[in-house]
C-alpha positions as CSV (number, residue, x, y, z in Angstrom):
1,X,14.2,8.2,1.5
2,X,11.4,7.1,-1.6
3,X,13.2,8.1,-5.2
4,X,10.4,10.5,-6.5
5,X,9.7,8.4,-9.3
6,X,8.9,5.1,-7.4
7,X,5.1,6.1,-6.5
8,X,4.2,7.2,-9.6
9,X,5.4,4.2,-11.1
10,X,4.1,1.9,-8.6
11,X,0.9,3.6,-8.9
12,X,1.3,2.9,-12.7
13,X,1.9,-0.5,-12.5
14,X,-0.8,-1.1,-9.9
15,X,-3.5,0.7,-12.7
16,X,-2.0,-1.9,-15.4
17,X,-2.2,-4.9,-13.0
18,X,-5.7,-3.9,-12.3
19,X,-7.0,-3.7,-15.5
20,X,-5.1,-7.2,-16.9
21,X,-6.6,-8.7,-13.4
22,X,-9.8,-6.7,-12.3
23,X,-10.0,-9.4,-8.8
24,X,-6.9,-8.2,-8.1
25,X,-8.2,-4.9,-6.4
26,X,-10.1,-6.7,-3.8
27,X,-6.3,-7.9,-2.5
28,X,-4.8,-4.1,-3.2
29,X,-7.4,-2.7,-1.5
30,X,-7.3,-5.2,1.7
31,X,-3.7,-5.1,2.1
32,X,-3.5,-0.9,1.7
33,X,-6.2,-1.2,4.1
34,X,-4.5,-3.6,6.8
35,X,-1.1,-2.0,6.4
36,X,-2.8,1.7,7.0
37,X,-4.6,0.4,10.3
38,X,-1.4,-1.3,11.6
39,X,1.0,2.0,11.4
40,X,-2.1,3.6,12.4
41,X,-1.9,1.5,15.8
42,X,1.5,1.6,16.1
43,X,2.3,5.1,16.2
44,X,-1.1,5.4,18.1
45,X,0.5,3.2,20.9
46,X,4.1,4.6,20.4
47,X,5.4,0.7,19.6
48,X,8.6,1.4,19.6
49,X,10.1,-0.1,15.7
50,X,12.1,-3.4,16.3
């Protein structure tokens, strides 16, 4: 289970990151992206979790 405080913060520090390192979003953005589409596929094609 995610403490209820993690996202927030993570989403926090993402925000700060961003703004110290504007280029950084294109990465964010790609790996939120990629990681979306692959749980996307895998519960799409019932892959069973190693």
């Amino acid at each position: 289970m995610i403490h209820p405080a993690l996202i927030p913060g993570a989403a926090l520090l993402s925000g700060i990151i961003i703004l110290i390192f504007p280029r950084v979003l294109n990465y964010i953005v790609a790996l939120y992206l990629i990681l979306v589409g692959v749980l996307g596929l895998i519960h799409f094609l019932n892959i069973p979790a190693a």
